[in-house]
Every structure is written in structure tokens, then in C-alpha cells.
TINU-356121 format. One record per residue (C-alpha): x, y, z; residue in three letters; residue number from 1. Coordinates in pm, 1 decimal, m for minus. Example, Ala and Ser with C-alpha at 12.3 -4.5 7.8 and 13.67 -1.06 7.14 Angstrom:
TINU-356121
c1=1230.0	c2=m450.0	c3=780.0	r=ALA	k=1
c1=1367.0	c2=m106.0	c3=714.0	r=SER	k=2
//
This chain:
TINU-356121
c1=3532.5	c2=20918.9	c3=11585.4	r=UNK	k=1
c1=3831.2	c2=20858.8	c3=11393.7	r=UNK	k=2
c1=4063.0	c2=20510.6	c3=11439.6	r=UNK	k=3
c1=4365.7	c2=20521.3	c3=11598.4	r=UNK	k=4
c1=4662.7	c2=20563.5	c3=11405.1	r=UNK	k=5
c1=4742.4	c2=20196.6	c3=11540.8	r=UNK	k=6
c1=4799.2	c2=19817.7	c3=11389.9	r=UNK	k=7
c1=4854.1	c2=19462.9	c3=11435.6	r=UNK	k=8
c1=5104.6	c2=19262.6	c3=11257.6	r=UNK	k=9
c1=5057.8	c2=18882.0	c3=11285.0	r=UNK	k=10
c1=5278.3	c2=18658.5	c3=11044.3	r=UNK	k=11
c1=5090.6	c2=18404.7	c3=10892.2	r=UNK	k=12
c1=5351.2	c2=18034.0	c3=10886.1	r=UNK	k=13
c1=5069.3	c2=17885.3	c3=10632.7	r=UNK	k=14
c1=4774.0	c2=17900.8	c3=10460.4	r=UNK	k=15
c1=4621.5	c2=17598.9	c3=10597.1	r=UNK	k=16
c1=4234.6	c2=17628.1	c3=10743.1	r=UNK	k=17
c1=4338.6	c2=17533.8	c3=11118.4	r=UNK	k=18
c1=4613.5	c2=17786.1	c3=11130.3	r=UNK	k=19
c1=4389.2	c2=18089.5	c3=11014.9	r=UNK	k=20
c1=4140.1	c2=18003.5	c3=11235.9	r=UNK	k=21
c1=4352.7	c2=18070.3	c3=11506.6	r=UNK	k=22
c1=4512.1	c2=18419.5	c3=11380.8	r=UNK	k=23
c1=4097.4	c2=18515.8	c3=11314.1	r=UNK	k=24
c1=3994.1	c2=18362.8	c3=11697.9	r=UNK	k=25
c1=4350.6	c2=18564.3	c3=11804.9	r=UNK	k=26
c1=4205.5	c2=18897.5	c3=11644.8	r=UNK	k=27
c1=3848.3	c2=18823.7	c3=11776.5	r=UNK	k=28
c1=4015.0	c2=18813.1	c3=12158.0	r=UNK	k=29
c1=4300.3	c2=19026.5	c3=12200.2	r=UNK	k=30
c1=4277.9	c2=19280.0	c3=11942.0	r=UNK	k=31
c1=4297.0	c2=19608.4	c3=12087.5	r=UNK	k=32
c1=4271.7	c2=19795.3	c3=11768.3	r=UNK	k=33
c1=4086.0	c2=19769.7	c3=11456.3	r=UNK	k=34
c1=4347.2	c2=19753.9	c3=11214.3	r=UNK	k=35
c1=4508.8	c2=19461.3	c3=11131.5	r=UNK	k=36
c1=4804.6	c2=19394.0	c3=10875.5	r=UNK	k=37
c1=4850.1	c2=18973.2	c3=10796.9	r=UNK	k=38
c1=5210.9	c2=18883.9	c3=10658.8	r=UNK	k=39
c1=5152.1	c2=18625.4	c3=10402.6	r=UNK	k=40
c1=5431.5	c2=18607.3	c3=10262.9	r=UNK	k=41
c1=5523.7	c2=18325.8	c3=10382.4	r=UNK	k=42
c1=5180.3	c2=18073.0	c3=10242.7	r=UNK	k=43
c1=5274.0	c2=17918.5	c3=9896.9	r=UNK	k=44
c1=4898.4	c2=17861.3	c3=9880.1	r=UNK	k=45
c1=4584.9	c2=17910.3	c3=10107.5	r=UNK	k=46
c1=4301.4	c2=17724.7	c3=10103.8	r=UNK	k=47
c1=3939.7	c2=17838.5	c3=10002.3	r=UNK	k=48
c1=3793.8	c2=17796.7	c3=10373.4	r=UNK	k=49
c1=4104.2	c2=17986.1	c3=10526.1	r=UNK	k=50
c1=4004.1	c2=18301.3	c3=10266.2	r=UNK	k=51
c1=3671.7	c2=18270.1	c3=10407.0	r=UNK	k=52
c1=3798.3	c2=18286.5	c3=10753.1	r=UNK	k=53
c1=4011.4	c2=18588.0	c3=10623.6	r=UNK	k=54
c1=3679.3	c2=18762.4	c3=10448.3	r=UNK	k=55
c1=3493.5	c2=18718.2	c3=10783.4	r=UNK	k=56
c1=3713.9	c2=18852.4	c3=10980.2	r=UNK	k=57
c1=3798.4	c2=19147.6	c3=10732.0	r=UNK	k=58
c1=3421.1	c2=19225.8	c3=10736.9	r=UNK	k=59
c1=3400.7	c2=19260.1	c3=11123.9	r=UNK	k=60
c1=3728.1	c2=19498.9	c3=11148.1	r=UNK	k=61
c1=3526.7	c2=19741.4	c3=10908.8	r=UNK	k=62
c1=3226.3	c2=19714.4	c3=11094.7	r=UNK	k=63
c1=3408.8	c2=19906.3	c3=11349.4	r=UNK	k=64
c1=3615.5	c2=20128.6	c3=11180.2	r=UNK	k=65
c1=3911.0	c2=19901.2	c3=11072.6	r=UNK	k=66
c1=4030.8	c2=19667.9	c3=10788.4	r=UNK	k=67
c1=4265.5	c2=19342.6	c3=10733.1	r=UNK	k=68
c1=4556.8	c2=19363.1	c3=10487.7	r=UNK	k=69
c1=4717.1	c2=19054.5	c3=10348.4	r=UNK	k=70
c1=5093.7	c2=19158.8	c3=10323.2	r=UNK	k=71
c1=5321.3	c2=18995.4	c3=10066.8	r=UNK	k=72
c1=5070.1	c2=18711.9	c3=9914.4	r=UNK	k=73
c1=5227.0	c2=18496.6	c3=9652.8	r=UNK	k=74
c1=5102.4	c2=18519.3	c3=9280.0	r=UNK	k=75
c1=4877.5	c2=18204.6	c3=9437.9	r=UNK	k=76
c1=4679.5	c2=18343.4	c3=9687.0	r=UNK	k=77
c1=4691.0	c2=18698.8	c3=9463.9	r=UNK	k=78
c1=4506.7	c2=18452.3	c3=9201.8	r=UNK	k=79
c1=4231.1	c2=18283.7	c3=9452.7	r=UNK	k=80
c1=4162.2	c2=18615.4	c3=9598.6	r=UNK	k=81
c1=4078.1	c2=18759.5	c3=9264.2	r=UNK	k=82
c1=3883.9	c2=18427.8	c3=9140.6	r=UNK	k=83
c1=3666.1	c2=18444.8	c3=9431.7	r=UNK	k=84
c1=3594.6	c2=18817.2	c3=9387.3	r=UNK	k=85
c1=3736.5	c2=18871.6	c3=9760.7	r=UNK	k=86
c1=3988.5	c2=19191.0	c3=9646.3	r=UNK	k=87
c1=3712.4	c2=19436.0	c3=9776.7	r=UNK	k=88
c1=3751.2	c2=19290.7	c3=10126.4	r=UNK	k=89
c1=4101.6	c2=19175.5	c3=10125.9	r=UNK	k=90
c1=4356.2	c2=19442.8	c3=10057.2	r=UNK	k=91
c1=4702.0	c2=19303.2	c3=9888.7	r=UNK	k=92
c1=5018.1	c2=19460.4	c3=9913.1	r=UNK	k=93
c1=5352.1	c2=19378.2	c3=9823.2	r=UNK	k=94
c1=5473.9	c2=19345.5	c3=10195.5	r=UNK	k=95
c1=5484.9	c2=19501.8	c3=10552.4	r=UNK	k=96
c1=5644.2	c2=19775.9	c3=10484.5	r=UNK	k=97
c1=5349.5	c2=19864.2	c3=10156.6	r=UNK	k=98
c1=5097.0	c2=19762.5	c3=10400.0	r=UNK	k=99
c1=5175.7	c2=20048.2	c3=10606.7	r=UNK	k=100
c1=5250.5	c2=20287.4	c3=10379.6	r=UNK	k=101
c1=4898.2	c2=20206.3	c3=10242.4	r=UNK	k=102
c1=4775.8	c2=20306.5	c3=10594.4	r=UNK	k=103
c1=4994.5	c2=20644.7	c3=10558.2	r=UNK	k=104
c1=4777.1	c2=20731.5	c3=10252.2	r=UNK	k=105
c1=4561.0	c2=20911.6	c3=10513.2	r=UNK	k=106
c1=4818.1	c2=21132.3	c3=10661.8	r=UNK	k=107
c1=4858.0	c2=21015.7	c3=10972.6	r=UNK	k=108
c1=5164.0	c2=20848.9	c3=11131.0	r=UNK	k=109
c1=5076.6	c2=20482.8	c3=11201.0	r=UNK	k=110
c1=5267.6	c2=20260.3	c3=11485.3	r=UNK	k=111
c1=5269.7	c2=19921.5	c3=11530.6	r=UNK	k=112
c1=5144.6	c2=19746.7	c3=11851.1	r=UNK	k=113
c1=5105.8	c2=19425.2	c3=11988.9	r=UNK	k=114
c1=4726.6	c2=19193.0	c3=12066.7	r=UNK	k=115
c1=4661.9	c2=19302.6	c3=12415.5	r=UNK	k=116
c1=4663.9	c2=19073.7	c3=12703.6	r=UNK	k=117
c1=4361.2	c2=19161.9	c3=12851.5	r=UNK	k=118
c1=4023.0	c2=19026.8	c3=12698.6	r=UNK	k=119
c1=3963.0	c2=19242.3	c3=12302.8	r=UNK	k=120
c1=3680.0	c2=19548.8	c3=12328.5	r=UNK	k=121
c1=3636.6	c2=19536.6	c3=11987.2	r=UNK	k=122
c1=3344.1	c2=19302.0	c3=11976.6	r=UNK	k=123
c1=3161.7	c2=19310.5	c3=12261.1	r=UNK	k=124
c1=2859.1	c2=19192.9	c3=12065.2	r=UNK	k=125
c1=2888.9	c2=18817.4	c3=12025.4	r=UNK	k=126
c1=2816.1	c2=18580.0	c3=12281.8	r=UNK	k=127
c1=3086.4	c2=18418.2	c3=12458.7	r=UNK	k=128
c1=2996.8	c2=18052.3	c3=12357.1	r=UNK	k=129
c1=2960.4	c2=18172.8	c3=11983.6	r=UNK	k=130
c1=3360.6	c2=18199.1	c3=12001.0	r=UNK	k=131
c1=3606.1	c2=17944.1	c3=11763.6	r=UNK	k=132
c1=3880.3	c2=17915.9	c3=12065.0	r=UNK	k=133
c1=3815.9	c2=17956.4	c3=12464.9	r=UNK	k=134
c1=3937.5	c2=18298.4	c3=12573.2	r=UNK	k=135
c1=4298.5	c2=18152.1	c3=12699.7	r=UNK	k=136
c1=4525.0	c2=18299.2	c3=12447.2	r=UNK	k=137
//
């Protein structure tokens, strides 16, 4: 079954461990769709454990059907995500507007859309108490 033609766009204010763990527990409950574009643009440098938190969560959008983009990452956090062999997992492009004509490489028209309110479908697979954050986003 092919994706929807559909993505999330959450700005990320910093690339501090704390504040990607709550964009990842923020995908983990209200994402409604697979896809998911992070604006980076905005972190002057990210910290090791907050690309791990970034890898993770990459890894579970592909195992159903999506992927994470980092949008606009400073030469920085281009650099760490090279040294640490994460470019495979964590696609870089120059900013929002690359990220989703990256996604248009497949032909399709793709349409931005916000985390849903209800509880995310997406990964119905891991128990409740194995969550980062309560569900009370």
C-alpha cells in the first residue's frame, strides 16, 4: 500500500537532548502520517544523544512506510551527522521548501498537515508504559 502523499513539519528551537525528546515522544503520539520533515535550521549545534533520539525515531517512520528529514541543518550538525555515519537514516536538505521537493521526486503532489489530536495509529505496537511522555500532548 503506498503512503500518503502527506507530512509533518515540526520546527526544531534547539538541538538540546530534552527538547528532541519531546518532538520524537510528539511524533510517537500524534503523528497521523509517516512522513515527517524536522526544520533545523534553527540548532547551531545538536548534541550526540539528541541525533540518537533523531536516528530512533527515523528508523520507526521507515518501518512503516515513512522517513524523517532534517531541514536546513547548519554545517554543525551536517558534520556530526556524517561523523557518526547517521546520513543513511537522516536525510539533509537545504530547507523546507528542498525537503519537500525531495518528497516530489516520486511524482506525487505532497501537502502538509498538522499531528492529529486524537491518540497516533502509527505504532500501535509498543506498550503504553514503554512511552518517553504520558499521552497528554
Amino acid at each position: 500500500m503506498p503512503r500518503p502523499a502527506q507530512y509533518h513539519l515540526l520546527p526544531l528551537p534547539d538541538g538540546s537532548w530534552e527538547t528532541v525528546s519531546l518532538i520524537a515522544a510528539a511524533i510517537r503520539c500524534r503523528a497521523t502520517v509517516p512522513t515527517v520533515i524536522v526544520d533545523v535550521s534553527a540548532v547551531n549545534r545538536m548534541t550526540i544523544d539528541a541525533l540518537a533520539i533523531l536516528v530512533r525515531k527515523a528508523m520507526r517512520l521507515r518501518s512503516v512506510g515513512g522517513e524523517l528529514l532534517l531541514a536546513g541543518p547548519c554545517p554543525a550538525v551536517r558534520k556530526l551527522i556524517e561523523r557518526t555515519g547517521t546520513a543513511p537514516l537522516l536525510r539533509a536538505v537545504a530547507g523546507r521548501a528542498a525537503a519537500v521537493r525531495a518528497l516530489a521526486q516520486d511524482g506525487r503532489t505532497w501537502h502538509q498537515v498538522d499531528l492529529g489530536a486524537e491518540p497516533s495509529t502509527l505504532f500501535p505496537d509498543l506498550p503504553e508504559h514503554l512511552e518517553p511522555y504520558p499521552r497528554t500532548w
